[in-house]
ROSE-4610 file (N, C-alpha, C; in Angstrom, 1 decimal, always signed):
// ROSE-4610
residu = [X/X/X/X/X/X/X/X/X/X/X/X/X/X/X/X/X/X/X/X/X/X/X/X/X/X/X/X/X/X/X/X/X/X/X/X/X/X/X/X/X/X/X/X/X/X/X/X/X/X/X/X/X/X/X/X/X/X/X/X/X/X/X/X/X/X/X/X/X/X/X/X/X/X/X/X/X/X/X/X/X/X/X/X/X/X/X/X/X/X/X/X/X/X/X/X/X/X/X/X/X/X/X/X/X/X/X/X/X/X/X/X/X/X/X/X/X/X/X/X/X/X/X/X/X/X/X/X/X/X/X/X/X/X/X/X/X/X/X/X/X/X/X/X/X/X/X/X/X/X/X/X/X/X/X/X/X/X/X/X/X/X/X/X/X/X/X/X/X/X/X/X/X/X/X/X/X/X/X/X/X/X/X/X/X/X/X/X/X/X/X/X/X/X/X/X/X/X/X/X/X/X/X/X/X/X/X/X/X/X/X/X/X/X/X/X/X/X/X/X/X/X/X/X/X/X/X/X/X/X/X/X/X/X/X/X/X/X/X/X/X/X/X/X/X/X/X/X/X/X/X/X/X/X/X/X/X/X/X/X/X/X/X/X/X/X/X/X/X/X/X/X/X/X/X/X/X/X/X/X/X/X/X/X/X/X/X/X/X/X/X/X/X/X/X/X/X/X/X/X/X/X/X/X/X/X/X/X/X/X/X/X/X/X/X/X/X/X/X/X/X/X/X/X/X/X/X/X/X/X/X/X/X/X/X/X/X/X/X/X/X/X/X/X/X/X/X/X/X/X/X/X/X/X/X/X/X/X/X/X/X/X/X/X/X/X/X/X/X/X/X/X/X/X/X/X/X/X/X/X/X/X/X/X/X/X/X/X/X/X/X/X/X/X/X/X/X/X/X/X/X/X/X/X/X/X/X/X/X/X/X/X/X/X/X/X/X/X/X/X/X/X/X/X/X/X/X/X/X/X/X/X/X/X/X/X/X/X/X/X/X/X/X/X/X/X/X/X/X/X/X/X/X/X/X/X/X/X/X/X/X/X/X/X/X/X/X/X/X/X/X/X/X/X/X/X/X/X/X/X/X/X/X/X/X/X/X/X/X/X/X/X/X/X/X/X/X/X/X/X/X/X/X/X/X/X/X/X/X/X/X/X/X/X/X/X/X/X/X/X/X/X/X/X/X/X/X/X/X/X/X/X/X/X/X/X/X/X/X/X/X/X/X/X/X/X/X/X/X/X/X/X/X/X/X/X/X/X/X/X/X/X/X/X/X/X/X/X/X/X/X/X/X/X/X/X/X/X/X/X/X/X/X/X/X/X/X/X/X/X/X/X/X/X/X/X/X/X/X/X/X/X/X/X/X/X/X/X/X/X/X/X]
num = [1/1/1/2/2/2/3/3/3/4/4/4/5/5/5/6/6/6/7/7/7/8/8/8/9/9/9/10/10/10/11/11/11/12/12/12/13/13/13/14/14/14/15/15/15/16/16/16/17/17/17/18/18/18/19/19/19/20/20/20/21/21/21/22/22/22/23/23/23/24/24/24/25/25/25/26/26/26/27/27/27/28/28/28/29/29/29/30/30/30/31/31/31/32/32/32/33/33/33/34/34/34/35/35/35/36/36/36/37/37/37/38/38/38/39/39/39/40/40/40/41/41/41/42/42/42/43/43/43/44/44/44/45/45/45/46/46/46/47/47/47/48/48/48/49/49/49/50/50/50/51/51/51/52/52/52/53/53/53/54/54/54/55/55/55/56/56/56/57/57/57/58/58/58/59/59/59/60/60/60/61/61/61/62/62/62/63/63/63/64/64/64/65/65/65/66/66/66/67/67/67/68/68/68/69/69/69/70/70/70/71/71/71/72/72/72/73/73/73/74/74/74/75/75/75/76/76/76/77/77/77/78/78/78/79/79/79/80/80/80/81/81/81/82/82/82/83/83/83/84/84/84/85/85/85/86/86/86/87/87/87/88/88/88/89/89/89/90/90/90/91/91/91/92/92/92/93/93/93/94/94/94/95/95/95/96/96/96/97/97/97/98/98/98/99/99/99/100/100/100/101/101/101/102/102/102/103/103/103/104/104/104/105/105/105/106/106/106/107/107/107/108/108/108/109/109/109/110/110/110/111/111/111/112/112/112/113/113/113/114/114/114/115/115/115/116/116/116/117/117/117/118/118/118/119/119/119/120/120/120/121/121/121/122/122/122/123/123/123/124/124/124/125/125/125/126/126/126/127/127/127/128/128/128/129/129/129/130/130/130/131/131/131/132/132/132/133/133/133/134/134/134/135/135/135/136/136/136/137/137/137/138/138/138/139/139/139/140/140/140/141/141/141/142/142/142/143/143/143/144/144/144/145/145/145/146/146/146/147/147/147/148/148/148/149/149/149/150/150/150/151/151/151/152/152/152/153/153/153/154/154/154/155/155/155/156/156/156/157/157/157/158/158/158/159/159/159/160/160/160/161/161/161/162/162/162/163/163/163/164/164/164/165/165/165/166/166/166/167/167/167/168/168/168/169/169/169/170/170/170/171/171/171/172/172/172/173/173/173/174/174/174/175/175/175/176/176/176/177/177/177/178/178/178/179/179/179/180/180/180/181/181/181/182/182/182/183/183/183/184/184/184/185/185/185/186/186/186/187/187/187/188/188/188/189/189/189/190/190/190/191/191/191/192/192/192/193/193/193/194/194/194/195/195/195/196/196/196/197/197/197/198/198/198/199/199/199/200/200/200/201/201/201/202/202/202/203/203/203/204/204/204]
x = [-4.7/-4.4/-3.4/-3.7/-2.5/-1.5/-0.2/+1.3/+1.2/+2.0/+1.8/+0.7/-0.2/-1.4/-0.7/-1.5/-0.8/-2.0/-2.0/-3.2/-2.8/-3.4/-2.9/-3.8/-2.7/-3.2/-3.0/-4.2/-4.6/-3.6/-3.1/-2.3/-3.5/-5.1/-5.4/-5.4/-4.8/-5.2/-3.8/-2.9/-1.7/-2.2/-3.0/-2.6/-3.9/-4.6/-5.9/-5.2/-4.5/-3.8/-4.5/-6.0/-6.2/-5.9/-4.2/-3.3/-2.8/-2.3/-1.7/-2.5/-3.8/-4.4/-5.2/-5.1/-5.0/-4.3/-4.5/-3.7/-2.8/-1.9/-0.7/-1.1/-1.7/-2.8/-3.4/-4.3/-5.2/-4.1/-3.1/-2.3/-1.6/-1.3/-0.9/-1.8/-3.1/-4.1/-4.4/-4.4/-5.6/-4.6/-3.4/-2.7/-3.0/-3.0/-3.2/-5.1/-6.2/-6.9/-6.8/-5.8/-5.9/-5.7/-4.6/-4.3/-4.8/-5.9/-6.7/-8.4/-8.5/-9.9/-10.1/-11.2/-11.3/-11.9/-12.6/-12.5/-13.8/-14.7/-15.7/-15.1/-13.6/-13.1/-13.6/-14.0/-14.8/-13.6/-13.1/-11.6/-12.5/-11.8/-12.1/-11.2/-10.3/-9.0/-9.3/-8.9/-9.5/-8.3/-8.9/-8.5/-7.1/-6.7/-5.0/-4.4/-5.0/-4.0/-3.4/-4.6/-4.1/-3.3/-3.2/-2.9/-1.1/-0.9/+0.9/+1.4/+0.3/+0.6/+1.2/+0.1/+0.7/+1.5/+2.0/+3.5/+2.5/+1.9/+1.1/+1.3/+1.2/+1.6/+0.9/-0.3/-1.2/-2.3/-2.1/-3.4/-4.6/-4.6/-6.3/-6.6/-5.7/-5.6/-6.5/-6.0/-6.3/-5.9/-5.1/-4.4/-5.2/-5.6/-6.0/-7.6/-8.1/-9.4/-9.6/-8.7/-8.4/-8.3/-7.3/-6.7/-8.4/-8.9/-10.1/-11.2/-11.3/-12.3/-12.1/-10.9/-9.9/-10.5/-10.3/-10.6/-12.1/-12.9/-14.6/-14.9/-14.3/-14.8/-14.3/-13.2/-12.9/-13.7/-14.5/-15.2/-14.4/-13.6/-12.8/-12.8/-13.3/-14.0/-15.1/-16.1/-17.4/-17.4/-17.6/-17.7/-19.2/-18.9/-20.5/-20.3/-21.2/-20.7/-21.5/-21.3/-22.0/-21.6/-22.2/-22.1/-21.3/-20.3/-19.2/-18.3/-18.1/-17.1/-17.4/-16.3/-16.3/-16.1/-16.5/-16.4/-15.9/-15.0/-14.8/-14.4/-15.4/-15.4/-14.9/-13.8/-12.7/-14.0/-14.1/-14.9/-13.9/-15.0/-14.5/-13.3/-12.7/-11.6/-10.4/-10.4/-9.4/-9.0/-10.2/-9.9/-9.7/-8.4/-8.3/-9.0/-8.8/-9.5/-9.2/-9.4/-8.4/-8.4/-7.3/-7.2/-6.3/-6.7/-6.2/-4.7/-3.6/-2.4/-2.2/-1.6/-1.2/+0.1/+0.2/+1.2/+1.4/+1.9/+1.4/+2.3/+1.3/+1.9/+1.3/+2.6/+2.5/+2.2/+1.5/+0.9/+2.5/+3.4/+4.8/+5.5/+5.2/+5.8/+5.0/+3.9/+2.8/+3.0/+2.9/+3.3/+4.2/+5.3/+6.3/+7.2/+6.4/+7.2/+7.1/+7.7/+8.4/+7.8/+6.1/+5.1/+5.8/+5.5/+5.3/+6.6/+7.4/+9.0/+9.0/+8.4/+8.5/+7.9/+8.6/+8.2/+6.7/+5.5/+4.7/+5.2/+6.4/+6.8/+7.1/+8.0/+8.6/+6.9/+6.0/+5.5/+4.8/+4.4/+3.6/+4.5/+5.6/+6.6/+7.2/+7.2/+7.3/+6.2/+5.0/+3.8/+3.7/+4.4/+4.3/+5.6/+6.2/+7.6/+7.3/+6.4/+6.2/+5.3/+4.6/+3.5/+3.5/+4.8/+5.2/+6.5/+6.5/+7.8/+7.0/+8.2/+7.7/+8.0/+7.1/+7.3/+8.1/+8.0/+8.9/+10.2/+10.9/+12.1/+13.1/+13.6/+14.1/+15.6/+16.1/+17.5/+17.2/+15.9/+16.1/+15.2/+14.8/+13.6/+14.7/+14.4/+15.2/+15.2/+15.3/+16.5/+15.3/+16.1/+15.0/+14.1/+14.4/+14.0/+12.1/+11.4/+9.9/+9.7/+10.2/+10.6/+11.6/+11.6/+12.4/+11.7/+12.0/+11.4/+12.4/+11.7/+12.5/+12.3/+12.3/+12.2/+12.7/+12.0/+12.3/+12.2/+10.9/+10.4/+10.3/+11.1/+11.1/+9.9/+9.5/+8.3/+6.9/+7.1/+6.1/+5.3/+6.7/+6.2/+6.4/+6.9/+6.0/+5.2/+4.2/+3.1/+2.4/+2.9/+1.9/+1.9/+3.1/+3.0/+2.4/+1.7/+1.2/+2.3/+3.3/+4.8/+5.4/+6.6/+7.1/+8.3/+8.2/+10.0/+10.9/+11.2/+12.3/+11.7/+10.5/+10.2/+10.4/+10.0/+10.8/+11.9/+12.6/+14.3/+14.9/+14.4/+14.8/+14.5/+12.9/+12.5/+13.5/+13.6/+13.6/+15.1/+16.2/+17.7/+16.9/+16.2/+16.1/+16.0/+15.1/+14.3/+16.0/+16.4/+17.7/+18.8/+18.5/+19.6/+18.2/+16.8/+16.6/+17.2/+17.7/+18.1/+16.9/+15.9/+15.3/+15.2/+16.5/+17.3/+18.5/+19.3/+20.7/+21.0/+21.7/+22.2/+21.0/+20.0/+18.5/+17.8/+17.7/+17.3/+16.0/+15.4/+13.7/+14.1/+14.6/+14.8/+16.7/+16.8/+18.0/+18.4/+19.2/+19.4/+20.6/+20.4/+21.1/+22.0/+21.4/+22.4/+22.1/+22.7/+22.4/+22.2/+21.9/+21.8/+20.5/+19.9/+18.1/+17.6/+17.9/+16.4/+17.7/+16.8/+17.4/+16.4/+17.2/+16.7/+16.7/+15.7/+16.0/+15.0/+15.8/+15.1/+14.1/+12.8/+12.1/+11.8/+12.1/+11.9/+10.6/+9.8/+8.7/+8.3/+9.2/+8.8/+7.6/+8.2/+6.9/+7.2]
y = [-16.7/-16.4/-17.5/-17.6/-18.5/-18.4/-18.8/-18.6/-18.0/-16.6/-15.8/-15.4/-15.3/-14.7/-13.1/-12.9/-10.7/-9.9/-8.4/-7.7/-7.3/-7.2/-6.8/-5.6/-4.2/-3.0/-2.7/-2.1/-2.0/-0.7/-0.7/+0.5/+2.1/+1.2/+2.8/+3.9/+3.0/+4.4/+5.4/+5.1/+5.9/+6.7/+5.9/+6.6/+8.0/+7.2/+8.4/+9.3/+9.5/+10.3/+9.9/+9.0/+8.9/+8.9/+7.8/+7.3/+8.6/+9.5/+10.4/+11.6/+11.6/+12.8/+11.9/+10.6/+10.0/+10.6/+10.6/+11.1/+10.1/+10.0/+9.2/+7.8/+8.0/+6.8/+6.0/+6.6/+5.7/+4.9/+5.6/+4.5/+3.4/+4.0/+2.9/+1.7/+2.0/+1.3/-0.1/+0.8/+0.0/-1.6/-1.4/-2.6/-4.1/-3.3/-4.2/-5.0/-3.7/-4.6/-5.3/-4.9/-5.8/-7.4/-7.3/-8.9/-9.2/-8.8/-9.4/-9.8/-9.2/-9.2/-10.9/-11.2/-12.3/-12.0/-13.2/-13.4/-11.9/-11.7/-10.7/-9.7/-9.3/-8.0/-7.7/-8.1/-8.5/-8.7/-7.5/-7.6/-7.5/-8.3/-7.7/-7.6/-7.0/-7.0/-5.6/-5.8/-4.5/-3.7/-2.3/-0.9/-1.5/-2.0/-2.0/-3.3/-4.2/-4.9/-3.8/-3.0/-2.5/-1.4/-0.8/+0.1/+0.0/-1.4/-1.9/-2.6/-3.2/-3.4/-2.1/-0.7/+0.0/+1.1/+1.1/+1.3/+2.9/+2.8/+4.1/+3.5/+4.6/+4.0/+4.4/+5.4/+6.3/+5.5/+5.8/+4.6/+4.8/+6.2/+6.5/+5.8/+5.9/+5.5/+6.8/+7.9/+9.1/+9.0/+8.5/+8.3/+7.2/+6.1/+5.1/+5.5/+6.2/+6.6/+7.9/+8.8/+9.7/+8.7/+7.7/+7.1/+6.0/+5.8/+4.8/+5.5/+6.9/+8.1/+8.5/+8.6/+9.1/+8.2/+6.6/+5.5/+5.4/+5.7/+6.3/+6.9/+8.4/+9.5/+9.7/+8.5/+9.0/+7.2/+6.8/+5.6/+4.1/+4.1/+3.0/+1.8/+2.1/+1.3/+1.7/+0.3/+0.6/+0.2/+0.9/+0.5/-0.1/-1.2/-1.8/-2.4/-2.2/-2.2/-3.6/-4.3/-5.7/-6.2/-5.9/-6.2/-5.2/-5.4/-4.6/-4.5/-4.8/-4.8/-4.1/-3.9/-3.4/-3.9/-4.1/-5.2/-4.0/-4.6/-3.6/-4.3/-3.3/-3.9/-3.1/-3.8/-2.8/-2.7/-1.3/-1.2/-1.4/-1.4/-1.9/-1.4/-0.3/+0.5/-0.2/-1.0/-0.9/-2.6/-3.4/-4.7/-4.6/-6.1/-6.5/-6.8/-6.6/-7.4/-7.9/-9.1/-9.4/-8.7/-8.4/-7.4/-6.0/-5.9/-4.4/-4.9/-4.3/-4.1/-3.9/-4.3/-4.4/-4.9/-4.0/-4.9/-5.4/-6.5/-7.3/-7.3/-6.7/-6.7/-7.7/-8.4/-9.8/-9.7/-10.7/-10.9/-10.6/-11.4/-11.9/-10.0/-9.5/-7.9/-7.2/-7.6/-6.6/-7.2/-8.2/-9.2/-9.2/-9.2/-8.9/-8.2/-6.9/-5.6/-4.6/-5.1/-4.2/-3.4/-3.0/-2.2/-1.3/-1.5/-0.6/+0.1/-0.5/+0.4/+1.5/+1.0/+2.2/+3.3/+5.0/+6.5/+6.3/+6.9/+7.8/+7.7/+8.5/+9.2/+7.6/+7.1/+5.7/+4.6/+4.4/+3.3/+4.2/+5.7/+6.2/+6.1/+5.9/+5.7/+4.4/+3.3/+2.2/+1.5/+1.9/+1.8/+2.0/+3.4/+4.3/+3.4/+3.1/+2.1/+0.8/+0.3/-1.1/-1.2/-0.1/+0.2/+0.4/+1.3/+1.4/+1.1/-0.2/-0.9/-2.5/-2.8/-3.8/-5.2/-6.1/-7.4/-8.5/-8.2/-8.9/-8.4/-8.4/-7.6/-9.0/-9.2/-10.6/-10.4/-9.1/-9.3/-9.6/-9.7/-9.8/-11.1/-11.9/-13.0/-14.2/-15.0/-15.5/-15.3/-13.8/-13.5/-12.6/-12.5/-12.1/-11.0/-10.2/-8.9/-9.5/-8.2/-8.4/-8.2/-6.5/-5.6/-5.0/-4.3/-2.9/-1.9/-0.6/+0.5/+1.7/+2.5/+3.5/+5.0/+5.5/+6.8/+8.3/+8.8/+9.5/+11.0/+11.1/+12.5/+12.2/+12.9/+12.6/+13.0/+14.4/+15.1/+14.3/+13.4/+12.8/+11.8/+11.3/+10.2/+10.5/+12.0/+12.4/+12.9/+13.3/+14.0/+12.5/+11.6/+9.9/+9.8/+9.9/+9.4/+10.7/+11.4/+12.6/+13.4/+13.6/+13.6/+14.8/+15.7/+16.9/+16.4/+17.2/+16.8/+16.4/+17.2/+16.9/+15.7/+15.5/+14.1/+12.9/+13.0/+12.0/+11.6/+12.6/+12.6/+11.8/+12.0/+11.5/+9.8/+10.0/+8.7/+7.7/+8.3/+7.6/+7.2/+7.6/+7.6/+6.6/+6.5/+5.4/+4.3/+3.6/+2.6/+2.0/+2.4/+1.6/+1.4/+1.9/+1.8/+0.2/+0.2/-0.4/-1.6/-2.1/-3.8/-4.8/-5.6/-6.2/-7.5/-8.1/-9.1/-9.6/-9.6/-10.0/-10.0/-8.6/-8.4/-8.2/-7.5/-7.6/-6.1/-5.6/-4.0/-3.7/-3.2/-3.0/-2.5/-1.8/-0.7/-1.0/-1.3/-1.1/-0.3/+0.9/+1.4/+1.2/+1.2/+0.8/+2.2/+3.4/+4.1/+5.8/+6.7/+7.7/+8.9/+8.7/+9.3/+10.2/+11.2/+11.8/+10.8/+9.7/+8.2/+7.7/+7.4/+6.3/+5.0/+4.2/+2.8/+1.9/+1.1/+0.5/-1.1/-1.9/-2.8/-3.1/-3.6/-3.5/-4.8/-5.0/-6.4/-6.2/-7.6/-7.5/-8.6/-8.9/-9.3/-10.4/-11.6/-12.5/-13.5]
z = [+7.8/+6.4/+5.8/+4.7/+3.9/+3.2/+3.5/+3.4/+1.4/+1.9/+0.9/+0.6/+1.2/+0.8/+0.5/-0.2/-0.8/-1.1/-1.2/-1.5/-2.9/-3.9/-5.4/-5.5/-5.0/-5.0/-6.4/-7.0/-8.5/-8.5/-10.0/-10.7/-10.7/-10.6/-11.1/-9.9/-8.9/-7.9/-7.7/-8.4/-8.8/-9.9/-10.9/-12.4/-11.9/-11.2/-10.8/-9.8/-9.4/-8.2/-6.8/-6.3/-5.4/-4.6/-4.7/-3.3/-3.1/-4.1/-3.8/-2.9/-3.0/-2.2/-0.7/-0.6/+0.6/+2.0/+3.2/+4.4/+4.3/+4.9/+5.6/+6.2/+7.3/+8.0/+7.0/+5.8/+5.1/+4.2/+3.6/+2.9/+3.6/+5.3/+5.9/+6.2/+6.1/+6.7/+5.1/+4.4/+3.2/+3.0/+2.8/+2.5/+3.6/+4.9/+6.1/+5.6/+5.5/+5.2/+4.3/+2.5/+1.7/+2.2/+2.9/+3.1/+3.7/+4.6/+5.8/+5.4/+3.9/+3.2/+2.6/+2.7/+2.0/+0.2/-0.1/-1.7/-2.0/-0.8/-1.1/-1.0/-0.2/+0.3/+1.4/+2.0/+3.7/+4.4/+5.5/+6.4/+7.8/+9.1/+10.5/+11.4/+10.7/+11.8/+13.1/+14.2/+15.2/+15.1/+15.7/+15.7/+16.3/+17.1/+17.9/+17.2/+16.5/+15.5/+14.4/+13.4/+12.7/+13.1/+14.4/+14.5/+14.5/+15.2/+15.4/+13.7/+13.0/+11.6/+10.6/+11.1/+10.4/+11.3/+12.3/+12.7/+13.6/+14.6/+14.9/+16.8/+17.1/+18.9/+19.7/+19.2/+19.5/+20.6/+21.9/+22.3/+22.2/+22.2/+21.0/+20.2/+19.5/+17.6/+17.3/+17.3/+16.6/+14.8/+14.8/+13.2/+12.8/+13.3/+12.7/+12.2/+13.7/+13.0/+11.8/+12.0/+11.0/+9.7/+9.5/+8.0/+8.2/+8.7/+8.1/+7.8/+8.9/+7.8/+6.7/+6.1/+5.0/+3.8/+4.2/+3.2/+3.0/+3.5/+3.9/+3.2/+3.6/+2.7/+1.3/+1.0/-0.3/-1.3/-0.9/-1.4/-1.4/-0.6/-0.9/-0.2/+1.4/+1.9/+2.1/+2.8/+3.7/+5.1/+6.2/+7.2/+7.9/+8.7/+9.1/+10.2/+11.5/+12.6/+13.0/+13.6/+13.9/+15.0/+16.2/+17.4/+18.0/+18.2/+19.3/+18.1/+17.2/+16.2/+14.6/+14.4/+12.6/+11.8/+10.7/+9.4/+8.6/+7.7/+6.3/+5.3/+4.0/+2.5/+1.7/+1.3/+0.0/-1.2/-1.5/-2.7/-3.8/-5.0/-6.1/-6.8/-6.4/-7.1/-6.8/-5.4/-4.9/-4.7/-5.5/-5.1/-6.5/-6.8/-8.3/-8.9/-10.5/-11.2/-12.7/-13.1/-14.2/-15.7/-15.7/-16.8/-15.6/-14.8/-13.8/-13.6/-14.2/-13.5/-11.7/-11.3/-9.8/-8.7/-7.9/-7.1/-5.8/-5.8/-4.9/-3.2/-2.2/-0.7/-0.1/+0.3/+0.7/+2.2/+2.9/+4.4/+5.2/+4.5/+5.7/+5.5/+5.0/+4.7/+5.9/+5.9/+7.2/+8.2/+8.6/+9.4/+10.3/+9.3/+9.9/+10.7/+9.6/+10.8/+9.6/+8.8/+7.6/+7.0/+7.0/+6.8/+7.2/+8.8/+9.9/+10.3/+10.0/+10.2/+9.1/+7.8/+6.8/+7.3/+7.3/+7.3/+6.5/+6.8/+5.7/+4.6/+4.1/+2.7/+2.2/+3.1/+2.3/+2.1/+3.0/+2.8/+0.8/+1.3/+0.2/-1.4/-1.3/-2.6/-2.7/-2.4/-2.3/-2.8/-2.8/-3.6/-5.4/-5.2/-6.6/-7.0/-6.4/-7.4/-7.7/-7.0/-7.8/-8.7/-8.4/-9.2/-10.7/-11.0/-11.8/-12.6/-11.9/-12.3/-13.3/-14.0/-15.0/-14.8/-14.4/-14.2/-15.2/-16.6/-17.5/-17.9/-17.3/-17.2/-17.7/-18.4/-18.7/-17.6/-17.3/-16.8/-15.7/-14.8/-13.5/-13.5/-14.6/-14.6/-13.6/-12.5/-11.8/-10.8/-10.6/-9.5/-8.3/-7.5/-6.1/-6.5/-7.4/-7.7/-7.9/-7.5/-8.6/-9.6/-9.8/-10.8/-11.5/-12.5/-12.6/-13.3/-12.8/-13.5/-13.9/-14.3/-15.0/-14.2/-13.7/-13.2/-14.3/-15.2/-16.1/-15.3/-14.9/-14.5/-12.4/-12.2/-10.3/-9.8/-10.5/-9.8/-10.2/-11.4/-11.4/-10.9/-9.9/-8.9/-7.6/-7.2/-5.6/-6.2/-6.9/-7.2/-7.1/-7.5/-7.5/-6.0/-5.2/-4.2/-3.6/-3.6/-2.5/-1.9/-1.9/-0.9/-1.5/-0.7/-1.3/-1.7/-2.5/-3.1/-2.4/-0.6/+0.1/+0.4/+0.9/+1.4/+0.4/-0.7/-1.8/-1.8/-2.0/-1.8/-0.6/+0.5/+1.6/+1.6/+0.9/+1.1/-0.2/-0.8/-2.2/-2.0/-1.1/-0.5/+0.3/+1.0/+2.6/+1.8/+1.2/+0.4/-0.1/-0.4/-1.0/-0.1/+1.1/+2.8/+3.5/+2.9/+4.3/+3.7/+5.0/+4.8/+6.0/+5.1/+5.2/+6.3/+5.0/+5.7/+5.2/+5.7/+5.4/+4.3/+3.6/+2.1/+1.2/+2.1/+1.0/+1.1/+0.3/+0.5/-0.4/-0.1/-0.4/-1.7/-2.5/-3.6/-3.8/-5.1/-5.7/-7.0/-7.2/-8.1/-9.0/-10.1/-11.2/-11.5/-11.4/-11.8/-11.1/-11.5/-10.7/-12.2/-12.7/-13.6/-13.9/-14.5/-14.6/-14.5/-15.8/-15.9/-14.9/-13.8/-12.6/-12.9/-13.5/-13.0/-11.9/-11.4/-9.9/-10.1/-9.5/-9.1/-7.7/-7.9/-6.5/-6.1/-4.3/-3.9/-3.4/-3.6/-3.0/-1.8/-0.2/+0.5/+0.7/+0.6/+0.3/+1.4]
């Protein structure tokens, strides 16, 4: 893959609630194929790469095949078996397209580690925040930040992210504890107030 290559997960599958009625596994899964898809959306990464990309220890891979039937049954990939191995093609919802709002998970973020260390609740709301956070933000134009957003309604973005309120809560507190790398934290909040504003890093 090529330095910074990223998957530009489209805004509609928040605004549609799809990610949100996704299992746990398939949201962990789909990002890994994003970056691993070429220009058709054609990914072949095997069942025990993805399985340490998206943070699962299972030596079945009971969760991996649960989250890739998940992405199956809900139209988002296709699976096609060709020889001893599996090929997969991001359907059209979920690959960009110009004009489609999106945000972008970079290869060195999965890669890395930092997928896979995120909880369920956090990778599924870390999604819904950049998703809904705004790229022209002139006070952060410069600076390491991707975004900022506004958080008005709370229940309206664990209802985006699939997740219960306590699990938000917890998650939505972790995201601004993780430190990434030295002095660098996935999620920064501006204030504590109902509308919480935050800035989001996007790992590149």
């Amino acid at each position: 893959m090529k330095k910074n290559q990223h998957y530009r997960l489209p805004l509609i599958l928040i605004n549609s609630y799809i990610w949100a009625g996704l299992i746990s596994p398939a949201k962990a899964i789909l990002p890994i194929l994003g970056v691993y898809a070429n220009k058709e959306g054609k990914a072949w990464p095997g069942v025990k790469l993805i399985a340490r990309l998206a943070g699962y220890k299972n030596s079945r891979y009971r969760e991996i095949r649960a989250g890739m039937n998940d992405l199956i049954k809900n139209k988002l990939v296709i699976r096609k078996k060709q020889g001893r191995h599996y090929n997969y093609f991001l359907s059209d919802l979920v690959i960009w397209k110009r004009g489609r709002s999106y945000f972008p998970i970079y290869k060195n973020m999965i890669l890395g580690g930092i997928w896979a260390d995120l909880t369920a609740s956090e990778k599924a709301l870390y999604v819904v925040l950049g998703l809904k956070a705004k790229v022209n933000d002139p006070d952060i134009t410069g600076s390491v930040w991707h975004a900022s957003g506004n958080i008005i309604s709370f229940k309206k973005y664990y209802e985006y992210a699939g997740i219960s309120r306590w699990s938000f809560k917890n998650a939505y507190s972790r995201l601004s504890y993780k430190e990434i790398e030295e002095g660098q934290t996935l999620i920064e909040f501006w204030s504590d107030t109902e509308e919480r504003e935050y800035m989001i890093y996007c790992p590149n």
